[in-house]
N, C-alpha and C positions, 0 to 999 in steps of 0.2 A: 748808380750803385748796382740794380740789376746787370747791366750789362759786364761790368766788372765779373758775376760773378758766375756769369754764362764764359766768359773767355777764360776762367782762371779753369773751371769744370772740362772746359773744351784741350786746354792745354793738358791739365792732369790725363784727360782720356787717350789722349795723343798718346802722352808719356808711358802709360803703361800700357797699352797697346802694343805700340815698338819693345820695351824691356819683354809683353806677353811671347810677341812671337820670333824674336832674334832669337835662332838658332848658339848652342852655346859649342862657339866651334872657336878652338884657338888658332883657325888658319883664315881666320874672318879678314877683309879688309880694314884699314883702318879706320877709324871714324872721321868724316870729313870736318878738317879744321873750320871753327864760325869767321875765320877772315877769309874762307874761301866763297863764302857765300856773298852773291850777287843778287840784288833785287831794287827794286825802282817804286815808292809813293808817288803818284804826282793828281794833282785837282787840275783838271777839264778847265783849260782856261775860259770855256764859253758859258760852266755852269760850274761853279769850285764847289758844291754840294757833291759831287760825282766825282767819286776816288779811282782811278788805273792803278789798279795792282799788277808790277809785271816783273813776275820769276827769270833770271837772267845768269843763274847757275845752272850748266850745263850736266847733262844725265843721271839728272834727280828728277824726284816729284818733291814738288814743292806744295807745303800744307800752309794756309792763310787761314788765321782767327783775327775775325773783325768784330766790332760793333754790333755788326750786321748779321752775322756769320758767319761758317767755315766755305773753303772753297780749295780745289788743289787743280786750277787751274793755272795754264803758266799765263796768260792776260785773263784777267780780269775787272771791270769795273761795279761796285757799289755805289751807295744811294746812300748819307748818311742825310737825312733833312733839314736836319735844324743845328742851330750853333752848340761849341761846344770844345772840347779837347777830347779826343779819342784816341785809340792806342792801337795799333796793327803789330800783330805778332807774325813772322815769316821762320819756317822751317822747312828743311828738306830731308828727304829720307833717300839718304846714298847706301853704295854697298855694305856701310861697315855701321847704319842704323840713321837713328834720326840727329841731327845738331838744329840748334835751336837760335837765331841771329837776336841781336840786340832790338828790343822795342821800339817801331816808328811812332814818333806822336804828331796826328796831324788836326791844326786847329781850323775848326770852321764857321766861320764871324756871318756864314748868311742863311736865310730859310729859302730849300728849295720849294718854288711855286707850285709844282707839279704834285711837291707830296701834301700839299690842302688846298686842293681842288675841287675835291670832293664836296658833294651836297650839305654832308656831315658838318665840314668845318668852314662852310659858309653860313651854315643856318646856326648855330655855336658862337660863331666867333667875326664872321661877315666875312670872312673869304681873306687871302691873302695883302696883306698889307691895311687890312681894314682894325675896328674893336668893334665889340658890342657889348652891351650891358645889360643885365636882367635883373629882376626883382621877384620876390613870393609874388603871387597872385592870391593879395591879400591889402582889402583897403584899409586903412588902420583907422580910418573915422566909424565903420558902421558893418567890418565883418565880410562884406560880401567882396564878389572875384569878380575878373572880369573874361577868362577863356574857362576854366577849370570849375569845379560844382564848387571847389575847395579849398583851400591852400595844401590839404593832405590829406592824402587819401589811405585805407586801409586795406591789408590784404594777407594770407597767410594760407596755412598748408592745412588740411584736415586731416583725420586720422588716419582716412580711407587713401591719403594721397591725393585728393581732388584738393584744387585751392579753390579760396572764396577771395574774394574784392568787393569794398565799400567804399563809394565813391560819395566820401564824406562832405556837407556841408561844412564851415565855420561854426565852431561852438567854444565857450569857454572853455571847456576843458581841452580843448585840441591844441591852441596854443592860446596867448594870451595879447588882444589885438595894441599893435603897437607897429612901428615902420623899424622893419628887420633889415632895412641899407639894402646894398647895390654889392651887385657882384657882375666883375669886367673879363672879357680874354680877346684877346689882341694875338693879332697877329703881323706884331710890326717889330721888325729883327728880331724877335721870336719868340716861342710861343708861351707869351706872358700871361699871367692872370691876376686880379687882386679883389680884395671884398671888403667890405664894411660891418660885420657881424654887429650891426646895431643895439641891439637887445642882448649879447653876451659881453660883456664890458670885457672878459679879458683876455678874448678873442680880439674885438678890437676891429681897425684899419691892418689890411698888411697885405705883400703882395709876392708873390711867387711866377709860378710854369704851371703849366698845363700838359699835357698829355691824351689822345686822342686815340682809341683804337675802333674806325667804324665798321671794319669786319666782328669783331666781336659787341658792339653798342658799349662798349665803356670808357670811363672818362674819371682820369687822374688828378690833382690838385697838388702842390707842393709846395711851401710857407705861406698860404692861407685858406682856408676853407669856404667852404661854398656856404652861403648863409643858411642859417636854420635856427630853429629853435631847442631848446632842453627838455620841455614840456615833456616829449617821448621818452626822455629818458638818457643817460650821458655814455650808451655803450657802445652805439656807433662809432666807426674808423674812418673818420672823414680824409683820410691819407689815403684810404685804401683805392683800389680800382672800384667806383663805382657804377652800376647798373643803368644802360639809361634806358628807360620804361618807351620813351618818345620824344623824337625831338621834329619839330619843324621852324620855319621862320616866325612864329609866333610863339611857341611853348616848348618847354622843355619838364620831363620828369625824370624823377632823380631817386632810385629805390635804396633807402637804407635799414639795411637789417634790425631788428634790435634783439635777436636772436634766432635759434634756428627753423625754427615752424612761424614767425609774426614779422614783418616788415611794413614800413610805411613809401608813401611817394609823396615827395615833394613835389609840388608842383610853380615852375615858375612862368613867367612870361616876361617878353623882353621888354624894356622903359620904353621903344615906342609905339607897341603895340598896346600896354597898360596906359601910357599919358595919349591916344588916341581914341579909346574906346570909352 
């Protein structure tokens, strides 16, 4: 849905762009017919994650809004990683302005390797074609963790602008000990996720996508949420992009706001590092 609304913004800017600076001249050329327009999608038969985009109307510049991005080169190739149906928009700006060709849609049924490679989504999700599973780091017979001081920790903004953190024990008030389920992401034909929000009955089992950005440390969720409790409070956006505090092969934390000066961290760890320790 984002992407949608990056290409429809990209198209509009195009559009009035061209209308901004087309000369208002009635000895203009004419505007080049869309059956003139020439251009080629094709998927890299050795990686079909990898789109060629290649302009093949002559003495234009040709403008591409992808998925991905804009580009007005006449070859081109993207990276689109994971499956999907996506939509390639090709236009060219000739003597007599811009004409705009009919939308390619091109489906792609595999996850490229190369784009979760990364540390990020090995130590997440166990690397390509792998799943992992993670739990609170929280034992529901007697309170205590097994990586973490806590299952959640405290932290927020002070008046001065300085933040404080409390790296909280287990106590009743924090949440309420009970086995809060499993929360899964795989990376197997693509990038799946699902959880058991045990303790929220109407949250429930249920399973979605995932999303990963490790230049920014955030991490998406989508038809199910990553396990937690209410305790804190219900005004978290478990949809949203969330913050990741740390992640390694053993723990991950997970910041969710509950407003604009107080947040907490979840704290998890993965089922085999909690049923080993």
């Amino acid at each position: 849905m984002k992407n949608r609304f990056k290409i429809f913004f990209s198209l509009l800017g195009l559009s009035l762009l061209f209308t901004a600076c087309t000369p208002d001249n009635p000895h203009m050329a004419a505007l080049l017919d869309k059956s003139a327009l020439k251009f080629s999608v094709t998927q890299d038969p050795s990686n079909p994650n990898k789109v060629i985009l290649t302009s093949e109307t002559p003495n234009v510049t040709p403008y591409w809004v992808t998925p991905m991005g804009n580009s007005t080169r006449v070859v081109d190739t993207i990276d689109i990683p994971f499956p999907g149906t996506d939509t390639i928009y090709y236009s060219v700006e000739g003597a007599g302005g811009l004409t705009q060709a009919d939308p390619y849609v091109v489906n792609i049924t595999t996850i490229d390797p190369a784009a979760v490679s990364g540390q990020m989504w090995v130590d997440l999700a166990g690397g390509y074609g792998k799943s992992k599973t993670w739990v609170l780091d929280l034992n529901p017979a007697d309170g205590s963790s097994k990586l973490f001081s806590g299952p959640i920790y405290f932290a927020g903004l002070n008046a001065d602008g300085t933040t404080w953190e409390w790296d909280a024990a287990w106590y009743s008030w924090v949440m309420p000990l009970g086995d809060y389920g499993t929360m899964t992401f795989n990376l197997i034909g693509n990038a799946n996720f699902s959880s058991d929000n045990k303790m929220i009955p109407s949250l429930g089992a249920a399973s979605g996508h995932f999303m990963l950005w490790p230049d920014q440390n955030l991490l998406q969720t989508s038809g199910a949420q990553l396990i937690h409790s209410t305790s804190q409070g219900t005004g978290q956006n478990w949809f949203a992009k969330l913050k990741i505090v740390s992640l390694t092969a053993n723990g991950l934390q997970i910041m969710a706001t509950t407003d604009n000066s107080n947040w907490v961290f979840y704290n998890y760890v993965s089922q085999d590092y909690y049923n080993s320790h």
